[in-house]
C-alpha positions as CSV (number, residue, x, y, z in Angstrom):
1,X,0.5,-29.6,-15.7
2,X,2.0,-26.4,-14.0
3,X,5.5,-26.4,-14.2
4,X,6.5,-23.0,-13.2
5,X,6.4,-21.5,-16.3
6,X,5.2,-17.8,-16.5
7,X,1.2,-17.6,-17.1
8,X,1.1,-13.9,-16.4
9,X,3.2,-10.8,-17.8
10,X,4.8,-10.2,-14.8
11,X,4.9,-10.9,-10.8
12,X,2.9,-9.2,-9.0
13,X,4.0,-6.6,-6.5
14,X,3.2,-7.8,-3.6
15,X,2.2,-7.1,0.0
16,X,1.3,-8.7,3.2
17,X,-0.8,-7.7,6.4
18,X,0.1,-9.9,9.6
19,X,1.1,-13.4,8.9
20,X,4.2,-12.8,10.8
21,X,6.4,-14.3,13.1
22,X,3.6,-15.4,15.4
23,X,0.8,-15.8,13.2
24,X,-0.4,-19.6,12.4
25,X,-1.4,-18.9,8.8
26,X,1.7,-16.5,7.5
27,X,3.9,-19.1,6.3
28,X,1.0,-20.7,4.2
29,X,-0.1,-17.6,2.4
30,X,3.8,-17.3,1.4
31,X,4.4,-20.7,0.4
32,X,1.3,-20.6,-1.7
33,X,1.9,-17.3,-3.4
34,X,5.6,-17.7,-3.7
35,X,5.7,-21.3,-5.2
36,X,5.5,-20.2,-8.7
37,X,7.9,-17.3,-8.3
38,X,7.0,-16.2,-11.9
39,X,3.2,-15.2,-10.1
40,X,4.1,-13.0,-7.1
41,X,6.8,-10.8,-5.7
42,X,7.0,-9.7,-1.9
43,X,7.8,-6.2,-1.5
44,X,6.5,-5.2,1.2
45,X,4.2,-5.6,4.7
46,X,2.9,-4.5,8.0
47,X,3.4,-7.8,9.3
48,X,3.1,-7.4,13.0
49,X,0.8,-5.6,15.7
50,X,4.5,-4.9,17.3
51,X,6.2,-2.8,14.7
52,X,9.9,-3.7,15.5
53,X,8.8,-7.2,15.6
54,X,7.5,-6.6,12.4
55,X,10.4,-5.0,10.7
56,X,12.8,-7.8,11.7
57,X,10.4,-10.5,10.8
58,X,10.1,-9.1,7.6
59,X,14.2,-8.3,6.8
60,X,14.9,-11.7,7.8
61,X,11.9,-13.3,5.1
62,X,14.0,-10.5,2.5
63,X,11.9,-7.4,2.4
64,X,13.9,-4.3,3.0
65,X,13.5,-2.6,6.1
66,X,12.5,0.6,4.3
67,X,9.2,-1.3,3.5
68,X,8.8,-3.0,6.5
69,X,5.7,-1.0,7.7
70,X,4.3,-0.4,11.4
71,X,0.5,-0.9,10.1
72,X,-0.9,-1.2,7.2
73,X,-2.6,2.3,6.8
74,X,1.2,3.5,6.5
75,X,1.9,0.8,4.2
76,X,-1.3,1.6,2.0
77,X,-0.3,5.6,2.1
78,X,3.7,5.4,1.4
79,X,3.6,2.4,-1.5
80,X,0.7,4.3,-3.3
81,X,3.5,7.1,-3.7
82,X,6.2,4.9,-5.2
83,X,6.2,3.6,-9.0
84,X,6.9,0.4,-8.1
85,X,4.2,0.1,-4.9
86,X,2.4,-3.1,-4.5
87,X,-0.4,-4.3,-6.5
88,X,-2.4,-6.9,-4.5
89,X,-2.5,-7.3,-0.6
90,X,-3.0,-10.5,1.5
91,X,-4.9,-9.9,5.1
92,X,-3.8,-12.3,7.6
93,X,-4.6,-11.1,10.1
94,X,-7.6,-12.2,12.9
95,X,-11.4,-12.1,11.7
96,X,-11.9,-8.7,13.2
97,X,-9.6,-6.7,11.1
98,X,-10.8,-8.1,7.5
99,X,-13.6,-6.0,7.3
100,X,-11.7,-2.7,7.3
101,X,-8.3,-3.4,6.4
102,X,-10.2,-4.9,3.0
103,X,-11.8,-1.3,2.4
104,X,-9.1,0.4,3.2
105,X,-6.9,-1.7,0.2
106,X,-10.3,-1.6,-2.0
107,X,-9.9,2.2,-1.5
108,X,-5.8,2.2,-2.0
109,X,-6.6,0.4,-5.6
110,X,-5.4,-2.8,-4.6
111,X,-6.1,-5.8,-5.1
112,X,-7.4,-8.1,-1.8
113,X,-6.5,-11.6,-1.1
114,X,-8.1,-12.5,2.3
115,X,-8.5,-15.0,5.4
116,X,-11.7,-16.7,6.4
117,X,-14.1,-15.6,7.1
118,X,-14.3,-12.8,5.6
119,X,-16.5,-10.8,7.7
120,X,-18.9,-10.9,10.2
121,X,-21.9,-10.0,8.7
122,X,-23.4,-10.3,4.7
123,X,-24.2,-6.7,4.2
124,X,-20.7,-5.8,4.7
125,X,-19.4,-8.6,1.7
126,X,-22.3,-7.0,0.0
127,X,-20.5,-3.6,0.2
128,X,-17.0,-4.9,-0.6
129,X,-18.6,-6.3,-3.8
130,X,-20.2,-3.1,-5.2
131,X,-16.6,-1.8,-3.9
132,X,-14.7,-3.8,-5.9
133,X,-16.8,-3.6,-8.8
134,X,-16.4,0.2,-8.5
135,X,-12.9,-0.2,-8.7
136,X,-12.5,-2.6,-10.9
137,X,-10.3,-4.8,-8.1
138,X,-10.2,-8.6,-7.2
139,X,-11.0,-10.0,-3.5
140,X,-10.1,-13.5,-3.2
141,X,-10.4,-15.8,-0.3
142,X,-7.9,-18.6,0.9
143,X,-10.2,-21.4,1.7
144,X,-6.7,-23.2,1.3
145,X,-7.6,-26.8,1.1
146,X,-9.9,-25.9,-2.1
147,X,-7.2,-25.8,-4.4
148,X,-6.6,-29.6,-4.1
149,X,-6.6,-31.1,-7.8
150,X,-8.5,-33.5,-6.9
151,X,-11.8,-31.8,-5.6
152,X,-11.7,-30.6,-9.8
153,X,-12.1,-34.1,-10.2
154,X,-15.0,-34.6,-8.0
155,X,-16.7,-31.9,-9.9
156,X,-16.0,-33.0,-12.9
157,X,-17.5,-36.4,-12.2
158,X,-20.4,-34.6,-11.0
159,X,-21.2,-32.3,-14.1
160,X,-21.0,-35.6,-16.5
161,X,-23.4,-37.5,-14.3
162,X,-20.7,-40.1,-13.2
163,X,-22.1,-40.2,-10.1
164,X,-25.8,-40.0,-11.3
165,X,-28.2,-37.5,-9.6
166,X,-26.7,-36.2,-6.1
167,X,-29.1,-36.7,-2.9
168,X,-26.5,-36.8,-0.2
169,X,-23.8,-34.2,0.9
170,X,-21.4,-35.2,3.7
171,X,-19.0,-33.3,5.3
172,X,-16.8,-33.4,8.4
173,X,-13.7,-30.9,9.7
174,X,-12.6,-32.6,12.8
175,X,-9.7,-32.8,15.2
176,X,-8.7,-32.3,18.7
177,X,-6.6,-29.6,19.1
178,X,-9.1,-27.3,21.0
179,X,-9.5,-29.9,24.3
180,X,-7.4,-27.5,26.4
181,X,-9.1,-24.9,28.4
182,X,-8.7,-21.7,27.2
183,X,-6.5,-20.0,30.2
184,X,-4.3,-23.3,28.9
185,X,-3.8,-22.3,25.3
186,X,-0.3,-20.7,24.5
187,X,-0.8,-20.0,21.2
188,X,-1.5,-16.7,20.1
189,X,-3.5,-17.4,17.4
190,X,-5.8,-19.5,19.3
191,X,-6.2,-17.5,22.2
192,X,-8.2,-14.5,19.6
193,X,-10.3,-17.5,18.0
194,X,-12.3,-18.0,21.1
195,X,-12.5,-14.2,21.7
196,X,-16.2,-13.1,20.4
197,X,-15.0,-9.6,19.9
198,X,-11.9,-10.6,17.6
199,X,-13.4,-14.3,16.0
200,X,-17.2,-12.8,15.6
201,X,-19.9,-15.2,16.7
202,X,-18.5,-18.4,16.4
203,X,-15.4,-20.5,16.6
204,X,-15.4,-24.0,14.6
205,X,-17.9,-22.8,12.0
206,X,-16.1,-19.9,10.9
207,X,-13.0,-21.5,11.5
208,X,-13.5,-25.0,10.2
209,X,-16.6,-25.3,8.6
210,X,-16.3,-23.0,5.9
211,X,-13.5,-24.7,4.2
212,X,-15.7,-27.6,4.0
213,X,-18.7,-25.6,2.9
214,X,-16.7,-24.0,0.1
215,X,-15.4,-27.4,-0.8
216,X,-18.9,-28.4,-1.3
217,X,-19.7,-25.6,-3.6
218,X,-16.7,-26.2,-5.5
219,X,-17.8,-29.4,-6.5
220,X,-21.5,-29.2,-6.6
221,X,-21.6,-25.7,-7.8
222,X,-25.6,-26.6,-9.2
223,X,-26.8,-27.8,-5.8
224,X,-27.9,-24.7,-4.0
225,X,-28.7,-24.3,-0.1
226,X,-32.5,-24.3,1.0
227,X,-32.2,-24.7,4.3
228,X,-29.7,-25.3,7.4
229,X,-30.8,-26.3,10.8
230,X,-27.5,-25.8,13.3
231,X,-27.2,-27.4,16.8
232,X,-24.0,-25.7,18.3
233,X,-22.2,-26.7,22.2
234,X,-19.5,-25.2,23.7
235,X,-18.1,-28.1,25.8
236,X,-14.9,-25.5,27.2
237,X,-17.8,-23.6,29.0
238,X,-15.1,-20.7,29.4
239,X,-15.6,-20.5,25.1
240,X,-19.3,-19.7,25.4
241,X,-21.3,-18.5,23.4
242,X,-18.9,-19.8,20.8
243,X,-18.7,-22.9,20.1
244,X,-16.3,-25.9,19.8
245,X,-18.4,-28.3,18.1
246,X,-21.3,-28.3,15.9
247,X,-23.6,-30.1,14.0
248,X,-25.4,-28.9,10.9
249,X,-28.1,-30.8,8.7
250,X,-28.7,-29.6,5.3
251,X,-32.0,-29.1,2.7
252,X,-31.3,-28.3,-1.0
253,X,-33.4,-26.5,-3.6
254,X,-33.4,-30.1,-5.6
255,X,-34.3,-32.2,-2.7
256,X,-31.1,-33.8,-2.0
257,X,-30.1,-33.8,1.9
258,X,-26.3,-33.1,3.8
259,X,-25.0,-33.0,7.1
260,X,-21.8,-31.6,8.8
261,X,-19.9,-31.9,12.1
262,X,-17.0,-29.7,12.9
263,X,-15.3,-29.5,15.8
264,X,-11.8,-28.6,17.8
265,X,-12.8,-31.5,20.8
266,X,-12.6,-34.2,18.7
267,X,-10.3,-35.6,21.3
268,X,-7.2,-37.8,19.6
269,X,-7.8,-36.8,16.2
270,X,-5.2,-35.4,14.0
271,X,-7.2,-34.6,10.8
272,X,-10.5,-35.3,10.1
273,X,-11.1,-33.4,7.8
274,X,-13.2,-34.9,4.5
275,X,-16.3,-34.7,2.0
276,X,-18.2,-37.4,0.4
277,X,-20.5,-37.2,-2.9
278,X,-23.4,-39.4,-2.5
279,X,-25.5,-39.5,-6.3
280,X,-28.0,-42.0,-7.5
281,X,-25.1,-44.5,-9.5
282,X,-22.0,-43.9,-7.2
283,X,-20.3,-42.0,-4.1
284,X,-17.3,-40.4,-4.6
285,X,-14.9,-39.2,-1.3
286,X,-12.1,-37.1,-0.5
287,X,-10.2,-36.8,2.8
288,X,-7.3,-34.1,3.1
289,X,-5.1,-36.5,5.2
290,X,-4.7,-38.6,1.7
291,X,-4.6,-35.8,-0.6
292,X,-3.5,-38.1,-3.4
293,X,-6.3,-40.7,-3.7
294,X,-10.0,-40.2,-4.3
295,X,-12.3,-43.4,-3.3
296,X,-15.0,-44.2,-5.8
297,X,-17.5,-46.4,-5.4
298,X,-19.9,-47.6,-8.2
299,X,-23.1,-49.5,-6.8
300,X,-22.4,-52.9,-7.2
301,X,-19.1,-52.8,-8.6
302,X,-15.7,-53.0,-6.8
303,X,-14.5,-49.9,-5.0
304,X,-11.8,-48.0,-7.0
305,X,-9.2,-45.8,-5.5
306,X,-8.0,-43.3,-8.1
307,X,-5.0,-41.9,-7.9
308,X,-3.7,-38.0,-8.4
309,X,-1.6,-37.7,-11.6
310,X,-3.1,-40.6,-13.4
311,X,-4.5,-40.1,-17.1
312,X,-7.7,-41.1,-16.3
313,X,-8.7,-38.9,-14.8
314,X,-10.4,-35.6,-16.4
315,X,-8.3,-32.9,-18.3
316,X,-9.9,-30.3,-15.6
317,X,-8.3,-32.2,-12.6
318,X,-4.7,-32.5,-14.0
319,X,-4.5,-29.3,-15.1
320,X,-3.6,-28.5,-11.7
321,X,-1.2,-31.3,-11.4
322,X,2.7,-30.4,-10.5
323,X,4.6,-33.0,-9.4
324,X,3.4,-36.0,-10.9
325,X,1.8,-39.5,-9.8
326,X,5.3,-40.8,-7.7
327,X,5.5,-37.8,-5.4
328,X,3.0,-36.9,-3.3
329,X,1.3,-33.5,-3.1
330,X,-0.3,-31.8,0.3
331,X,-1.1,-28.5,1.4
332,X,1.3,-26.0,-0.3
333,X,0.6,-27.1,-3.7
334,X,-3.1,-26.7,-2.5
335,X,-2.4,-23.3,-1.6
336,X,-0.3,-22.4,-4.5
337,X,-2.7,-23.5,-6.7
338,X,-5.1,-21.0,-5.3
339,X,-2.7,-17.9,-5.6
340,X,-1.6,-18.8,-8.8
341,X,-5.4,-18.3,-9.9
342,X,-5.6,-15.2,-8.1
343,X,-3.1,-13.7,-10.1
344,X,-4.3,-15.1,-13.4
345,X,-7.9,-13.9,-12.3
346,X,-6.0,-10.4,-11.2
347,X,-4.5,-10.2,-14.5
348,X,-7.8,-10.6,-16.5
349,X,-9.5,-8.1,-14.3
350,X,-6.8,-5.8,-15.1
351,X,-7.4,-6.6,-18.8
352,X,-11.0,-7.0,-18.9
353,X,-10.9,-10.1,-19.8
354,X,-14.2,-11.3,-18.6
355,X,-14.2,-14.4,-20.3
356,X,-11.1,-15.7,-18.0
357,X,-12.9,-14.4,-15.2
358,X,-16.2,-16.5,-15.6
359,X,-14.6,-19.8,-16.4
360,X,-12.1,-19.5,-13.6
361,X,-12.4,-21.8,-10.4
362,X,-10.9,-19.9,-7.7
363,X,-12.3,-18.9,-4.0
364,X,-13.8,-15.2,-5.4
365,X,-15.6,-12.5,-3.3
366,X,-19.0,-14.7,-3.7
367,X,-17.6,-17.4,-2.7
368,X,-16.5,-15.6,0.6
369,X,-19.8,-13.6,0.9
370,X,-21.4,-16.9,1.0
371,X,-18.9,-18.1,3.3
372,X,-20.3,-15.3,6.0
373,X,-24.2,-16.2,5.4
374,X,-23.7,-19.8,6.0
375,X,-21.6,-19.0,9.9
376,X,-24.5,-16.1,10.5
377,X,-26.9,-18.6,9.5
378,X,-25.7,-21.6,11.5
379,X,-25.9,-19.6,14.5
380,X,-28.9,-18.2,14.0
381,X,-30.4,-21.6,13.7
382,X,-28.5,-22.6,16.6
383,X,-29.6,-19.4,18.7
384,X,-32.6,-19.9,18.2
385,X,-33.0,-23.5,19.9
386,X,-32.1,-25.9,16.8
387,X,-34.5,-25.0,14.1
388,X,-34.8,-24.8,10.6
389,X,-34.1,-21.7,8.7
390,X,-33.7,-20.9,4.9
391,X,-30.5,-20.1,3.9
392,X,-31.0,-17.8,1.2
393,X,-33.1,-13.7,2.2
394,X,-32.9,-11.3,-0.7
395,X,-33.2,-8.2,0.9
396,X,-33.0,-4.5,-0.6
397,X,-29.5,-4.4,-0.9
398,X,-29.0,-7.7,-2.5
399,X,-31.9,-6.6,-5.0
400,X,-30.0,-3.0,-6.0
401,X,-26.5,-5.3,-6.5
């Protein structure tokens, strides 16, 4: 059970770019990382594409106005001179930006915590791997529902067989918040996720769909991708050639099937976001709008809700557990359960502790790499008129890494 105890040396020192007074995201990454005070300290940020904007946001949240920052190149420069300059960085900021604010902080010796997805295009996660290698740096990425006990608990039931062999994957990130027309939208944050040029080449999939993708790998981490075949619309035709809802069928290497639909015109729903297990013996599901309960259902037996906290469940699962079975848990403890893995796997990095690093479950730099080949592969499918295409290409540069 975390309690708040320290499980590092220290806090780290650290920093933040966007995720300001505007942003949608900002407040999450701070909850998540701050939770466990005894994990991360915030120093310092570039929080805002409006410098004074920034600077206020960022005295009023308790960073000193000295180290409030009016981008983040300054921020990178000016804290590498002080003794006490950050250690990590988070990137919030829109999809656009990851790709070379990450280098730049690879570059800076820091540490990278970033938003989905990570970039555009595989070859450039492929870089900011032999990158961080070279520097002996983590890059994390927040797919923030993932740190959910609960999903431990679904792969746990998975690697003991509980559920007998898996042949069905299903997944679904829903809700309706995208029905407005996009000269309609006030927010800021939405406005740049139907921009091609900021949100790359699609909305809901790199917006929605790769939470539920990672979830997936999370808790099947044996069941690998064969093939995707992507049908993609864009029912706001102002959003086009992105898309607002999809639908995505799924091969594996073992012969089990999936399927996924994600969408932001799933008119009158709130949250529908969830993933079910189907195996040979049982089906197991999750649904992030009751974060608490798990359904499992044994063929011909009653169904079974079990419950977060409870000692039945597996040792992995509860591990993760803070609060305890008569209070419920949500989103921040989600998200602070992933940060406070970052900085244990930032710690071992540090310390060359490679054992901590390979039986750590946390969203790594693979994790995000694949995160990018499953959006470029979605559309590509979808591009090219519905059709199937395999998900996994070694090509030169994969072979050299």
């Amino acid at each position: 059970m975390i309690n708040g105890e320290r499980v590092i040396k220290r806090p780290l020192r650290w920093g933040m770019v966007g995720g300001g007074r505007t942003a949608n995201v900002g407040y999450k990454h701070r909850q998540g990382a701050l939770r466990d005070n005894t994990a991360f300290e915030l120093v310092a940020g570039a929080f805002d594409i409006d410098p004074e904007r920034g600077k206020d946001f960022g005295v009023n949240i308790g960073v000193t106005s000295e180290r409030c920052y009016p981008d983040y190149k300054t921020m990178f420069a000016e804290e590498a001179k002080r003794e006490d300059g950050i250690e990590v960085v988070t990137i919030a900021t829109p999809n656009g930006t990851h790709y070379e604010i990450t280098k730049a902080a690879l570059e800076s010796g820091l540490h990278v915590i970033c938003e989905k997805p990570l970039f555009f295009e595989v070859e450039q996660g492929l870089e900011m791997k032999a990158l961080a290698e070279k520097m002996n740096k983590i890059v994390g990425v927040t797919y923030g529902f993932s740190g959910s006990q609960l999903l431990l608990q679904m792969r746990q039931m998975v690697k003991n067989g509980d559920l007998g062999d898996i042949h069905m994957v299903e997944l679904q990130y829903t809700h309706g918040f995208g029905c407005d027309a996009a000269g309609d939208v006030k927010s800021e944050g939405q406005k740049w996720r139907v921009d091609p040029k900021v949100a790359g080449p699609s909305f809901v999939l790199g917006d929605l769909s790769t939470h539920t993708f990672y979830m997936s790998e999370l808790i099947c981490p044996d069941l690998k991708l064969k093939q995707i075949l992507c049908d993609r619309q864009s029912f706001i035709g102002s959003r086009y050639p992105l898309e607002d809802n999809a639908y995505v069928l799924m091969r594996y290497e073992n012969g089990a099937v999936g399927r996924l639909w994600t969408s932001a015109v799933n008119a009158g729903c709130m949250d529908g976001h969830r993933i079910r297990i189907i195996g040979s013996k049982a089906s197991v599901e999750f649904s992030d709008n009751q974060p608490n309960e798990l359904i499992y259902q044994v063929q011909g037996e009653p169904i079974r809700k079990m419950i977060r906290s409870m000692p039945y469940l597996y040792d992995e699962c509860n591990a993760d557990e803070r609060l305890g079975a008569l209070h419920a848990e949500g989103l921040i403890e989600s998200w602070a359960n992933i940060y406070l893995k970052f900085a244990i796997a930032i710690e071992a990095k540090n310390n060359g502790d490679e054992e901590t690093l390979k039986n750590l479950v946390y969203p790594d730099l693979d994790a995000g790499i694949e995160g990018i080949r499953w959006v470029t592969k979605c559309v590509e499918s979808a591009d090219k008129g519905g059709v199937w295409v395999d998900f996994q290409e070694i090509n030169n540069q994969e072979e050299i890494i």
